[in-house]
C-alpha positions as a Markdown table, in Angstrom:
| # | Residue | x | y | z |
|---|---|---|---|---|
| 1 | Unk | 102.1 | 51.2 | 70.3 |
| 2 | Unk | 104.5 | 50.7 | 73.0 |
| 3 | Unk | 107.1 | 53.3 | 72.0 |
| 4 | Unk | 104.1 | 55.6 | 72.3 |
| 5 | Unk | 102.7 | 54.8 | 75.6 |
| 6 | Unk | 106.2 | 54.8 | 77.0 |
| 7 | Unk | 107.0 | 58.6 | 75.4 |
| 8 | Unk | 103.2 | 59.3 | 76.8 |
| 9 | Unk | 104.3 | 58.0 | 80.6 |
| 10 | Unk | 107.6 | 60.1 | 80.4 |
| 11 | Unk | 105.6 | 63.2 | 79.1 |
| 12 | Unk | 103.2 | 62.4 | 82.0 |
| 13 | Unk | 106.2 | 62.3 | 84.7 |
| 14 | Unk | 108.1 | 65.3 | 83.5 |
| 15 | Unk | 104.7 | 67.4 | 84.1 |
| 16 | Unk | 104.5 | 66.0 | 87.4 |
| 17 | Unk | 108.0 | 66.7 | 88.3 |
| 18 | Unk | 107.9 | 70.3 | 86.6 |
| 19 | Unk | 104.4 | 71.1 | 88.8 |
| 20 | Unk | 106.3 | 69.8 | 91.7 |
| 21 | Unk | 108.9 | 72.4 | 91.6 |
| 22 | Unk | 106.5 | 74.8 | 90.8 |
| 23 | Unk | 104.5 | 74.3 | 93.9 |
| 24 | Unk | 107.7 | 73.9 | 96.1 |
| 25 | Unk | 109.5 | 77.1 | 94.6 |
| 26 | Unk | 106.5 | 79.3 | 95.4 |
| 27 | Unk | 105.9 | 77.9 | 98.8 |
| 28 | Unk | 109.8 | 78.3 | 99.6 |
| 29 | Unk | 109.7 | 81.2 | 98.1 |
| 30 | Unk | 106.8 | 82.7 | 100.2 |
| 31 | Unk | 108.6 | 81.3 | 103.7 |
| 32 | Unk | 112.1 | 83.1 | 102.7 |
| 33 | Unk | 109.7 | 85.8 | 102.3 |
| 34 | Unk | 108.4 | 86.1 | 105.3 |
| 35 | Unk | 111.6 | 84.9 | 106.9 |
| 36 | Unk | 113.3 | 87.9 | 105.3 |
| 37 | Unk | 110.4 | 90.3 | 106.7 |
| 38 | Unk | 111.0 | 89.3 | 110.1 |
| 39 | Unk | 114.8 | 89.9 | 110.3 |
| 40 | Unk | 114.0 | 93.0 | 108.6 |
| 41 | Unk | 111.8 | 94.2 | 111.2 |
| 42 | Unk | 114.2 | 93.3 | 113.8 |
| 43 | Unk | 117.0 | 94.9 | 112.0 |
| 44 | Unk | 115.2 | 98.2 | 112.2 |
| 45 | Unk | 114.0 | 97.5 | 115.6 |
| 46 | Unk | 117.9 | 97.2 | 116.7 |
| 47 | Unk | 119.1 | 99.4 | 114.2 |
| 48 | Unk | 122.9 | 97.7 | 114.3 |
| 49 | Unk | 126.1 | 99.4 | 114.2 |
| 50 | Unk | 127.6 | 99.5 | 110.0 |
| 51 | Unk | 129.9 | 97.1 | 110.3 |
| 52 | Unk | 127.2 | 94.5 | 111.6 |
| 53 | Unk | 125.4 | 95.1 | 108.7 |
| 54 | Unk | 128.1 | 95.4 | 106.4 |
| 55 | Unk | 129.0 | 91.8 | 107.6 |
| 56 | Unk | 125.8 | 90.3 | 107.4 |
| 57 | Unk | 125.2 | 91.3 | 103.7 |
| 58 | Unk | 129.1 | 89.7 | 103.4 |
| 59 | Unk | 128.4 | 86.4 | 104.7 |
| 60 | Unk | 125.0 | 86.4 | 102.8 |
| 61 | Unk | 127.0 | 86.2 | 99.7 |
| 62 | Unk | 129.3 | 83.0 | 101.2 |
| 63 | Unk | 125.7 | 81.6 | 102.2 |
| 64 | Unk | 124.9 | 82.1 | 98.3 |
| 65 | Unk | 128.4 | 80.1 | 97.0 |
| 66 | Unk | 127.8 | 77.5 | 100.0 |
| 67 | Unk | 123.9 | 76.9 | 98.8 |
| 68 | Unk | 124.7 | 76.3 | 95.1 |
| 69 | Unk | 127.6 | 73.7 | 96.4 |
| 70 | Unk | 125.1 | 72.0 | 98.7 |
| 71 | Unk | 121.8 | 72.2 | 96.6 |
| 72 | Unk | 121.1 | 68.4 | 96.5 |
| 73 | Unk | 122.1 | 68.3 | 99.9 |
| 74 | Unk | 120.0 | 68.1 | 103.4 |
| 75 | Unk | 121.5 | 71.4 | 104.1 |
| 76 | Unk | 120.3 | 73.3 | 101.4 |
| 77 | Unk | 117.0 | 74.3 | 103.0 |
| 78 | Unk | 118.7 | 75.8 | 106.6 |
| 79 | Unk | 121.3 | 77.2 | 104.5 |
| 80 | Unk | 118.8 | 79.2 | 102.2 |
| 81 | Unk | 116.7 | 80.4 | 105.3 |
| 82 | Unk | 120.1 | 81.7 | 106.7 |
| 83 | Unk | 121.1 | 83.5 | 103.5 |
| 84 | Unk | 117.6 | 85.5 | 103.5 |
| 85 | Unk | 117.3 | 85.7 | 106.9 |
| 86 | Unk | 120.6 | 87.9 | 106.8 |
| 87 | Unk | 119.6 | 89.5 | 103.8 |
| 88 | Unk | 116.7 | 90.5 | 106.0 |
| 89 | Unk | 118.9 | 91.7 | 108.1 |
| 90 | Unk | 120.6 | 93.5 | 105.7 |
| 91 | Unk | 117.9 | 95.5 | 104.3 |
| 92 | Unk | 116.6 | 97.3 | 107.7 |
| 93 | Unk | 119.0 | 100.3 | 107.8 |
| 94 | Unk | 117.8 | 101.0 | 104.4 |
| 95 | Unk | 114.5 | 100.8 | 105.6 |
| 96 | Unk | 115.0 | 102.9 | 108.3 |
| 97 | Unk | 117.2 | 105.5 | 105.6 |
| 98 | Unk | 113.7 | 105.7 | 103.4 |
| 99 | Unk | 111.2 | 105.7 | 106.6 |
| 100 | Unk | 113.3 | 108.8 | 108.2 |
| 101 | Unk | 112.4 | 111.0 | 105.1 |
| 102 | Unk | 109.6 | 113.3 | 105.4 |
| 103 | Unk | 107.1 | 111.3 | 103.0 |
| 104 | Unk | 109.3 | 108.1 | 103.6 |
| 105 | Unk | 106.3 | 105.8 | 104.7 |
| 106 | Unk | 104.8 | 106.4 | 101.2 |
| 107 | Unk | 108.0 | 106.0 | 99.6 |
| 108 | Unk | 108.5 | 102.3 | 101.3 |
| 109 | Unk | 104.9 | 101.3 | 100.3 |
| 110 | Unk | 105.0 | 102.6 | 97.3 |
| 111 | Unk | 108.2 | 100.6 | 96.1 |
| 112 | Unk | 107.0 | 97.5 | 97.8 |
| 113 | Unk | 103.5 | 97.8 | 95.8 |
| 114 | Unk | 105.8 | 98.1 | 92.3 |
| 115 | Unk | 107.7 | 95.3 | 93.6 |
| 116 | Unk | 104.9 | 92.7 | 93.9 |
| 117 | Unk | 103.1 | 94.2 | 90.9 |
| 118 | Unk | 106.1 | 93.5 | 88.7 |
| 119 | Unk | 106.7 | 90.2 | 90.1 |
| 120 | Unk | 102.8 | 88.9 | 90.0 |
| 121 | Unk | 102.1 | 90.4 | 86.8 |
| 122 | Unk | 105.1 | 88.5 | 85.0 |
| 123 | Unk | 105.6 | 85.4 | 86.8 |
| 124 | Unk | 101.7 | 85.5 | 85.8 |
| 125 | Unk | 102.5 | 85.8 | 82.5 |
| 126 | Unk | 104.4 | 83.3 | 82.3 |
| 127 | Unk | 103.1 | 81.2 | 83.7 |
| 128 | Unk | 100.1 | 81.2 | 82.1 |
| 129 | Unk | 101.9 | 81.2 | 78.8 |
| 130 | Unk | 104.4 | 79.1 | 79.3 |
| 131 | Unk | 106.2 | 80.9 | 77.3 |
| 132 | Unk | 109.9 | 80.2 | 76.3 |
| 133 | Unk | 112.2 | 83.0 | 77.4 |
| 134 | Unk | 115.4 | 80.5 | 77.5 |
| 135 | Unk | 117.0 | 83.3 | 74.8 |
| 136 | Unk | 117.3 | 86.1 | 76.8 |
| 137 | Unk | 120.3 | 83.8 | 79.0 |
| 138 | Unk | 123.0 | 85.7 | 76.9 |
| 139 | Unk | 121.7 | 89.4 | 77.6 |
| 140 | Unk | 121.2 | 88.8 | 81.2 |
| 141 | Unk | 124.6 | 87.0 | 81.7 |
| 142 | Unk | 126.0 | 90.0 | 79.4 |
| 143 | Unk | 123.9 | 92.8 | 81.2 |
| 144 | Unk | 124.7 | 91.9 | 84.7 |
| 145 | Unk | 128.7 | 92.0 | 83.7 |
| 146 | Unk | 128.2 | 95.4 | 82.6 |
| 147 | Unk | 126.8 | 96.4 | 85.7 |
| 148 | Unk | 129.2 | 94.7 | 87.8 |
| 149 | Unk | 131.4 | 96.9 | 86.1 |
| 150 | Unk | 129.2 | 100.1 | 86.7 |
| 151 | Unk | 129.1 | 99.3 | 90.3 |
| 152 | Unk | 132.5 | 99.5 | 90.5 |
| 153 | Unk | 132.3 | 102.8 | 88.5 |
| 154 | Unk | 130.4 | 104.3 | 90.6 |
| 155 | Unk | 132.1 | 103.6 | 94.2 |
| 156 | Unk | 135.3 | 104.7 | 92.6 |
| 157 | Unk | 134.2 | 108.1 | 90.7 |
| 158 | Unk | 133.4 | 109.7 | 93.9 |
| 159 | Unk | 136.9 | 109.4 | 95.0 |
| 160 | Unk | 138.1 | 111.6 | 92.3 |
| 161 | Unk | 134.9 | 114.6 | 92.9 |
| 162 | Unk | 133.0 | 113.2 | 90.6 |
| 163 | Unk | 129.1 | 113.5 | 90.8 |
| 164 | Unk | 127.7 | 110.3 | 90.3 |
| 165 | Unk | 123.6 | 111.6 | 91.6 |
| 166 | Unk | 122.3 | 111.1 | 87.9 |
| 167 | Unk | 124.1 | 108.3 | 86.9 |
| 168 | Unk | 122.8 | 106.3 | 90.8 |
| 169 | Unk | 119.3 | 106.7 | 88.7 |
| 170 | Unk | 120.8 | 105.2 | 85.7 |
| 171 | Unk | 121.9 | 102.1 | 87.1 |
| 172 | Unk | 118.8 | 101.7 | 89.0 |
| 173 | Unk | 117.1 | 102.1 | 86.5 |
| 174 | Unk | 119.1 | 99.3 | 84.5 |
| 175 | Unk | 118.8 | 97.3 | 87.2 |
| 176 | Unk | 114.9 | 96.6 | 87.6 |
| 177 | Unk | 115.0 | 96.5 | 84.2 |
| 178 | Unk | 117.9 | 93.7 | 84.7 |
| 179 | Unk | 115.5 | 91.7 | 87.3 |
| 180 | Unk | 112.5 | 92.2 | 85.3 |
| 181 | Unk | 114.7 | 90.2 | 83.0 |
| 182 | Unk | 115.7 | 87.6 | 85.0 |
| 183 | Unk | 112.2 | 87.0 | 86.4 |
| 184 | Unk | 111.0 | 86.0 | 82.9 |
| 185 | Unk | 113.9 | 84.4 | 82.2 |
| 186 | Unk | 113.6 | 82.1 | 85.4 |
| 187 | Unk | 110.0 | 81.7 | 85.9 |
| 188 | Unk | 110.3 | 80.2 | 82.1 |
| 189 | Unk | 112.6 | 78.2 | 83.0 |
| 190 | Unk | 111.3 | 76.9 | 86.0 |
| 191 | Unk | 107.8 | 76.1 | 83.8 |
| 192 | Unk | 110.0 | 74.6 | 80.7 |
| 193 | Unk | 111.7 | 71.7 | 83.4 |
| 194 | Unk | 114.6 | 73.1 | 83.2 |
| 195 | Unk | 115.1 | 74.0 | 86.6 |
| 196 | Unk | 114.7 | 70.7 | 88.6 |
| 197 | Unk | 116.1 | 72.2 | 91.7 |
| 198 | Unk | 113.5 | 74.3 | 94.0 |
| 199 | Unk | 116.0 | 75.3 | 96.2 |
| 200 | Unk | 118.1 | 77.0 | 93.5 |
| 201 | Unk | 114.9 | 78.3 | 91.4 |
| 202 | Unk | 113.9 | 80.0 | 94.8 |
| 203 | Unk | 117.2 | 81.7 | 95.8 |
| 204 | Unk | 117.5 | 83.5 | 91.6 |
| 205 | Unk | 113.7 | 84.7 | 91.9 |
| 206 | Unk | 114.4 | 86.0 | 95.9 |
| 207 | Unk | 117.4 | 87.5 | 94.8 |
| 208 | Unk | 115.2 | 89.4 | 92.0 |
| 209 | Unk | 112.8 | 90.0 | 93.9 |
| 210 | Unk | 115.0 | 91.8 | 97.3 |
| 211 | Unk | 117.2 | 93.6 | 93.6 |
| 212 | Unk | 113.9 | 95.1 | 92.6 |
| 213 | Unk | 112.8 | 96.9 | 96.1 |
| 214 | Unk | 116.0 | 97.9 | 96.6 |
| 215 | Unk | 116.2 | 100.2 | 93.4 |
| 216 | Unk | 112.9 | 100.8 | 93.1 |
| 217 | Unk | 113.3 | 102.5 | 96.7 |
| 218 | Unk | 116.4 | 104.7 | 95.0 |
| 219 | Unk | 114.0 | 105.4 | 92.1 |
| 220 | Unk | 110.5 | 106.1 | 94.0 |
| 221 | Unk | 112.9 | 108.1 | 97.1 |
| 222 | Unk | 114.5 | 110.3 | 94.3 |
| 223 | Unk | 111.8 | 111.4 | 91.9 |
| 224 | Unk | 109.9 | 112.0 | 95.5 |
| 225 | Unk | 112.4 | 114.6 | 96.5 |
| 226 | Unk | 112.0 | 116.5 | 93.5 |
């Protein structure tokens, strides 16, 4: 009798704990948002020279090594409003790229509207599910190397005159596909307890999240020119 209360109480905890993160993920994630929205804005406000932006994205990726060092740590919740903030940043010329285009205000809303519907509908799923999508860690881990590799690929093919237009579709295409992926794959885990660390839960499904506009503008901007 008391081996089964005592399994019941620790089955009672590790729901609370799991709801915890739940709640704080989504509430960090809606700030870094926000956050991200705002340097944005001000990004295409001041529209910086290249090299500003090309160093913000840079240190946004130190930000990302320094925040999985420190994600126990005090500093983990300035750090993670730094690395979005400049992500933010990051994103306004791009904005400004797709907003410059004849029909480019449709093409901005449109890609944002995918991009919520794809994140809603399954971090909806599973959440309400609950299902397990723990398997999929292999593919993902497996898929992302192969597009590390295609990125690569396709800086380095136009050096040599080679047209790269359809393939740029192709890898978009793999990557929302990619994200897509990795929402499941962390929203599941994130539900299942094995994420116990907001702060790290928040910065994978942002990072999905700011993957998916970004192609989805490549996709939406090039099937609107034609």
């Amino acid at each position: 009798m008391d081996n089964a209360r005592s399994i019941e109480a620790r089955s009672s905890q590790s729901i609370l704990e799991t709801n915890k993160v739940i709640r704080n993920t989504y509430m960090l994630l809606a700030m870094t948002l926000v956050f991200s929205a705002a340097t944005a804005g001000i990004s295409m406000a001041i529209n910086p020279p290249f090299m500003v932006y090309l160093g913000s994205v840079l240190l946004s990726f130190v930000l990302l090594f320094v925040i999985n060092r420190k994600q126990n740590s005090a500093a983990a919740l300035p750090l993670t409003f730094a690395f979005t903030g400049l992500m933010g940043f990051g994103l306004g010329p791009l904005l400004n790229h797709y907003l410059a285009l004849p029909n480019g205000g449709e093409i901005v809303m449109t890609a944002m509207g995918m991009t919520a519907i794809t994140f809603l509908g399954l971090s909806a799923y599973v959440l309400t599910s609950r299902k397990d999508f723990s398997f999929m860690g292999g593919f993902l881990a497996a898929g992302s190397i192969i597009l590390i590799v295609a990125m690569v690929a396709l800086f380095v093919l136009p050096l040599f005159g080679v047209d790269i237009s359809g393939m740029q579709l192709a890898f978009s295409g793999a990557v929302v596909l990619l994200m897509s992926g990795f929402i499941l794959y962390d929203t599941s885990n994130i539900v299942n307890g094995r994420y116990t660390n907001y702060v790290i839960a928040t910065v994978g499904l942002y990072l999905s999240i700011y993957n998916l506009l970004v192609h989805l503008l490549s996709l939406v901007g090039a099937f609107s020119d034609d």
